[in-house]
C-alpha positions in Angstrom: 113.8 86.0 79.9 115.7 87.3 83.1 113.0 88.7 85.9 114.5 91.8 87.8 115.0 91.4 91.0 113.5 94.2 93.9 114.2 94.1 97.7 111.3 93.7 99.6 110.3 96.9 101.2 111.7 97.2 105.0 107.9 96.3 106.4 107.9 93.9 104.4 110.9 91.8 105.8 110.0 89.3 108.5 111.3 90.3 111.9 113.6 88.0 113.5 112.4 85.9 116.5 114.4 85.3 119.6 114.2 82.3 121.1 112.8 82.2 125.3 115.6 82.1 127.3 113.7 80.0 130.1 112.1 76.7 127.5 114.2 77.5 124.2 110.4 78.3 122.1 110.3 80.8 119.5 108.7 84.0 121.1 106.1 85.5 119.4 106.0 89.4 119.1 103.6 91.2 121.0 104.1 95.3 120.4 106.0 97.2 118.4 106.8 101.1 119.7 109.3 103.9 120.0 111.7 104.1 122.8 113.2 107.0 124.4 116.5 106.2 122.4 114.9 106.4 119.2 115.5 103.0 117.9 112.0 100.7 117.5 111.3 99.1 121.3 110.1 95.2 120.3 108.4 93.1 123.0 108.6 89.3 122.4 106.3 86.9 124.5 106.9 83.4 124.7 103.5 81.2 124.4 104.3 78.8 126.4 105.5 79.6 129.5 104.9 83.6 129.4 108.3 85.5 129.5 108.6 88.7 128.0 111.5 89.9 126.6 112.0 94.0 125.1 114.5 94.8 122.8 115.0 97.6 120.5 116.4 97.6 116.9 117.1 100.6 114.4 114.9 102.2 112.6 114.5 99.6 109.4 114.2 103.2 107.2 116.9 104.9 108.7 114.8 108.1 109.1 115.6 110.3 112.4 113.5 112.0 114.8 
C-alpha cells in the first residue's frame, strides 16, 4: 500500500544554520522577529566564541503585512 506523502508545515521545517564566520561552528539561533522590511529578522549566535550574526529571510507563509 502506497502512503501519501504531505509537506511538513513551514514551522515545521528546520531552519538552516550558518556557520561562524570567525571558528567555522554551527551557530545556534537565538531570536526570531520582524524587521522593518518585513521579511523575518534571525539572530544566530555562535557558542563557542560568541559572534552574532542577523539575517532576515521571507516570510516562510508568504503572507504580507
Amino acid at each position: 500500500m502506497s502512503e501519501i506523502y504531505a509537506r511538513p508545515e513551514p514551522t515545521l521545517i528546520p531552519i538552516r544554520r550558518p556557520l561562524c564566520p570567525a571558528c567555522q561552528s554551527r551557530m545556534l539561533l537565538v531570536h526570531v522577529g520582524a524587521s522593518c522590511d518585513g521579511p523575518n529578522l534571525r539572530i544566530f549566535e555562535c557558542s563557542k566564541c560568541g559572534n552574532v550574526h542577523e539575517t532576515t529571510v521571507d516570510d516562510p507563509n508568504g503572507s504580507a503585512r
